[in-house]
C-alpha positions as CSV (number, residue, x, y, z in Angstrom):
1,X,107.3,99.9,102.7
2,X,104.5,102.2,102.5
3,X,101.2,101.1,103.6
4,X,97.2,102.4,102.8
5,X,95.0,101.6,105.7
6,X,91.6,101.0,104.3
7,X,88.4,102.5,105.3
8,X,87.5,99.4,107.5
9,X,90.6,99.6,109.8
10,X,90.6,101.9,112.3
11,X,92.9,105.3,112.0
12,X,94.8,104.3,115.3
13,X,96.9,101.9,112.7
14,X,98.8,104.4,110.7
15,X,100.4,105.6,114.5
16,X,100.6,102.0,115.1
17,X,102.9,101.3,112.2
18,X,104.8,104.8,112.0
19,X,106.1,103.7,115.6
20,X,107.7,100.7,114.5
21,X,109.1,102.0,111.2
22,X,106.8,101.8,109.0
23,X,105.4,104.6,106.4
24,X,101.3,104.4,106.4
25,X,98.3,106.9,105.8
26,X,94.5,106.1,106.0
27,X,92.4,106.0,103.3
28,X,90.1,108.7,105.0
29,X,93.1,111.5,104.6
30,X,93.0,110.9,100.3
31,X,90.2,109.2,98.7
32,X,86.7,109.2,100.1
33,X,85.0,106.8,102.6
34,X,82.4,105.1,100.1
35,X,85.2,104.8,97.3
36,X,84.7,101.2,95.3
37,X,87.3,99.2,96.2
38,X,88.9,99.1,92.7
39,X,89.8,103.3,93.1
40,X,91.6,102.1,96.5
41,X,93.7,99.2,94.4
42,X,94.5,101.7,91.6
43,X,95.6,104.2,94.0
44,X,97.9,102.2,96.1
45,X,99.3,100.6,92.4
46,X,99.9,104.2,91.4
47,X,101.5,105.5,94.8
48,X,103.3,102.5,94.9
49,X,101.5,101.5,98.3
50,X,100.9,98.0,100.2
51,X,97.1,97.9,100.8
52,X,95.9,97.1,104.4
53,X,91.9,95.7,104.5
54,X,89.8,93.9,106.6
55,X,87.7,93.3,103.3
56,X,88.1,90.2,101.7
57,X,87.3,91.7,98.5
58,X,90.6,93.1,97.7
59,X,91.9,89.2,97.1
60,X,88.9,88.6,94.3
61,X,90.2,91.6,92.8
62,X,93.7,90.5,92.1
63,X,92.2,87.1,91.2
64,X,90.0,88.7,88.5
65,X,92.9,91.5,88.0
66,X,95.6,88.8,87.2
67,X,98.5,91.7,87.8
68,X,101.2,91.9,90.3
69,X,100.7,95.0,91.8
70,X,99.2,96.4,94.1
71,X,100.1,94.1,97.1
72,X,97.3,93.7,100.1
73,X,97.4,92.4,103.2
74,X,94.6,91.0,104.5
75,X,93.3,90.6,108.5
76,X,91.1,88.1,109.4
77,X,89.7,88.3,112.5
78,X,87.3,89.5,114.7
79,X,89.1,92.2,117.0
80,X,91.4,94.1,114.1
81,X,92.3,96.9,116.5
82,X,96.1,97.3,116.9
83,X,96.6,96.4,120.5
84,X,95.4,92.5,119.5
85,X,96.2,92.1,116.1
86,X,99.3,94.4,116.0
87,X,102.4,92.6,117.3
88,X,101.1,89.4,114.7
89,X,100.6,91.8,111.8
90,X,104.4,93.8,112.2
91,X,105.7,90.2,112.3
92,X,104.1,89.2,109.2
93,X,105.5,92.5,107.8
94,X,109.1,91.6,109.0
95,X,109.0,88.4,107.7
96,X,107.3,88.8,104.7
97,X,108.3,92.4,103.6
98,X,110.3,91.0,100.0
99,X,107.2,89.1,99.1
100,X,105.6,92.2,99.9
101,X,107.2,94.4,97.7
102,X,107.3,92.0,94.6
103,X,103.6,91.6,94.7
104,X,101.9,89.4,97.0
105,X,98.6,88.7,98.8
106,X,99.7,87.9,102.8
107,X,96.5,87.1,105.0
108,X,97.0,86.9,108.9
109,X,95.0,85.9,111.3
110,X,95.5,84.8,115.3
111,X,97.2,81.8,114.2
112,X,99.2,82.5,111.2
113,X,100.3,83.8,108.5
114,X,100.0,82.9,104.4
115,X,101.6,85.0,101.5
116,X,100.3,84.1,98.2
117,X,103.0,86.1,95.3
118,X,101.3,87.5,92.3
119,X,99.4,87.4,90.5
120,X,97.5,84.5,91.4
């Protein structure tokens, strides 16, 4: 699974996730940092690439886009740095990694996790 860290994660997550297996590059090394969110989606649908966001508008966009692809995953929380939100989010990934690459919207947070499959 290949993953595009958006602009409002930090960098650190793309070492984060190449360390336990998975493929990931940050929005800052392709597109530029004030891109509208809808380049970011058409990208990662056109690179074949999970989105990973902190920005809750990447779920309005596949409610109003009513397609399948591209799939996000969405963190909600205050600290979103990998050392506290990391272990929960490879988890997620594990066990939601089919969904995933069929087309889904998974949310995590502290608690839990949901995955939503598209389009919704």
């Amino acid at each position: 699974m290949k993953l595009l860290v958006d602009m409002n994660l930090s960098p650190e997550w793309v070492a984060y996730l190449c360390e336990r297996g998975f493929e990931a590059t940050h929005w800052s090394a392709i597109g530029a940092y004030h891109a509208p969110d809808t380049e970011v989606m058409q990208w990662a649908r056109d690179h074949e690439h999970v989105v990973f966001t902190h920005d809750l508008d990447f779920g309005i966009l596949l409610a109003h886009s009513r397609t399948g692809r591209p799939s996000v995953i969405q963190v909600r929380a205050q600290d979103v740095s990998p050392s506290h939100l990391g272990p929960l989010l490879v988890t997620a990934l594990r066990l939601h990694g089919e969904a995933l690459r069929n087309g889904a919207l998974l949310t995590v947070d502290e608690a839990k996790s949901r995955v939503r499959i598209l389009p919704i």
